[in-house]
N, C-alpha and C positions, 0 to 999 in steps of 0.2 A: 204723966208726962215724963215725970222722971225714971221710970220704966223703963219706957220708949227709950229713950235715949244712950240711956245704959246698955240694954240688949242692942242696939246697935252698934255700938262703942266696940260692945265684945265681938259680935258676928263677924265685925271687920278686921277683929283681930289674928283671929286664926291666918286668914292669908297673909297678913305679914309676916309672923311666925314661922309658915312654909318658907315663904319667899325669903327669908332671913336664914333659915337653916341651910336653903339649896345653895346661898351666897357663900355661909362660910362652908359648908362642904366642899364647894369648891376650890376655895381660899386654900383649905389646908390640902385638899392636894396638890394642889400648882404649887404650894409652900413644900410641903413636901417631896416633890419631884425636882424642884429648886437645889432645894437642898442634897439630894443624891446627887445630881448632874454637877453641883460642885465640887463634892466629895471625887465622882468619879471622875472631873478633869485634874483634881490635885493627885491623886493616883497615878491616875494616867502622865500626868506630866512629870510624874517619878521613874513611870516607866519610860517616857519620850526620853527623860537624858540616856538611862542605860541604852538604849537601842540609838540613838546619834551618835555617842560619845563609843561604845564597842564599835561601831558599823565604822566611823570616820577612822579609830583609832585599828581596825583592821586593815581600810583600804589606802588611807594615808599619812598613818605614823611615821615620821624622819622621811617623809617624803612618799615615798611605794610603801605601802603596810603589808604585811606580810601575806594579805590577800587579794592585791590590787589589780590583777587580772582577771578575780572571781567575786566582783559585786554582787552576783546574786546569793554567793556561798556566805560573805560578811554581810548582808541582809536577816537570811535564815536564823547563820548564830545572834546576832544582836536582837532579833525579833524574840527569840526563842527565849532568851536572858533575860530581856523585857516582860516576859509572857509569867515566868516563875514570880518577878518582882510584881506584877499587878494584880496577882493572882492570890496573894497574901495578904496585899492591901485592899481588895476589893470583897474579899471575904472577913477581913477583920474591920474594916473601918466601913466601907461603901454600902454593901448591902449588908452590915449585920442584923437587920431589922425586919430581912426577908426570911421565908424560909431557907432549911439548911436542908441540900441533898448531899447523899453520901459521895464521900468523896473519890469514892471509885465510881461514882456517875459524874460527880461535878468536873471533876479536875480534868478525865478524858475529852470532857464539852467543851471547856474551858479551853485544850488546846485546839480541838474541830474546831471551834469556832476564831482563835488568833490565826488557826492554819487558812482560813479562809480569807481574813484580814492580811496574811502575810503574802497570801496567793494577789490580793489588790493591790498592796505596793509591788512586790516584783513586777507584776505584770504592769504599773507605773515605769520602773524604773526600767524595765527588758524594755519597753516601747521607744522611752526617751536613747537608751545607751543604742538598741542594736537597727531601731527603723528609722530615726530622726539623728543618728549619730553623735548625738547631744555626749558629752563624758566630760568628767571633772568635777573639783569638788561640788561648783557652784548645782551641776544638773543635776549630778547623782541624787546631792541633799534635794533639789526642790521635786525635783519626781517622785523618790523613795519615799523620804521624810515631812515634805507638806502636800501636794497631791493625794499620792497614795496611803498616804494615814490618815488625812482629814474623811475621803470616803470609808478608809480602814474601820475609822472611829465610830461611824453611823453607825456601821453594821455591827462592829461590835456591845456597843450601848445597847441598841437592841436584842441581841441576842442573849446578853447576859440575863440584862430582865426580864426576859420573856423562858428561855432554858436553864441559865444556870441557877440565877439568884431568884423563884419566882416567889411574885405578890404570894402572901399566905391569908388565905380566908379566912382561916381562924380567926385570925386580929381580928378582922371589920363584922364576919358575925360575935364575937364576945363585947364587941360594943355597938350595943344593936342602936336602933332612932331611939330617941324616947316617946313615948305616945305621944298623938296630937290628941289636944286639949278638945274638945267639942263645948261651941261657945253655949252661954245661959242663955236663953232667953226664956220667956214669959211661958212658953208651954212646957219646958222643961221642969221647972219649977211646980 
């Protein structure tokens, strides 16, 4: 009877064991994507001030900035300014844990890919300034700078991880499962 019991005890065990491994594999990557998406909004939100703080301080320093008839010219530079700064942090801090391409692939992607994010604000902001008429600080910033960045941002989140910064296999095959245990029972024995 005590046998019985035992080999039961274990056969049952195994599936928790599964069940329990597929839970925290899970865990840790939702932990771990957690945690990049943080890294990558405090980055980013490093780059958000250079590209407000350029873009405002072109188009209305002391009132007219010295490019306040060319919003989309003070978009470009401030975007671009921004692109150099997130681009340092998101290779030294964000993904340094992914793999590393060279940087004569990365860095060109790097900007393909802000140029595309840059293409979704303007194209934010040119809709608000030249089809809705919309201008002034209030529009500019909420077209250029939360519309058109908030969608900016998806795309770029994606992109980096998927082109610039990518998942490295290596890591997940050098730490492989460890074997499932195959329970005792009575014929084993």
């Amino acid at each position: 009877m005590l046998d019985t019991h035992t080999a039961e005890h274990q056969a049952s065990r195994p599936g928790y064991v599964t069940l329990l491994r597929k839970a925290l594999r899970i865990w840790y990557r939702l932990h771990r994507l957690v945690r990049e998406g943080v890294k990558f909004a405090a980055v980013g939100g490093v780059g958000y001030i250079v590209d407000i703080g350029l873009f405002n301080a072109l188009l209305f320093a002391g009132g007219e900035g010295p490019l306040h008839d060319l919003p989309l010219v003070a978009k470009t530079i401030s975007v671009t300014a921004a692109t150099i700064v997130t681009y340092i942090g998101h290779r030294a801090w964000t993904f340094r844990h992914r793999t590393r391409i060279k940087h004569s692939r990365g860095y060109p992607l790097f900007f393909l890919f802000n140029g595309i994010g840059l293409g979704i604000a303007l194209s934010c902001l040119w809709f608000s300034r030249y089809v809705l008429d919309l201008s002034g600080p209030l529009a500019d910033n909420v077209s250029a700078n939360v519309v058109g960045l908030a969608i900016g941002t998806l795309f770029r989140y994606w992109s980096y991880r998927t082109w610039i910064f990518p998942s490295d296999t290596r890591t997940t095959r050098s730490n492989p499962e460890p074997p499932t245990s195959t329970p005792l029972t009575t014929s084993n024995v």
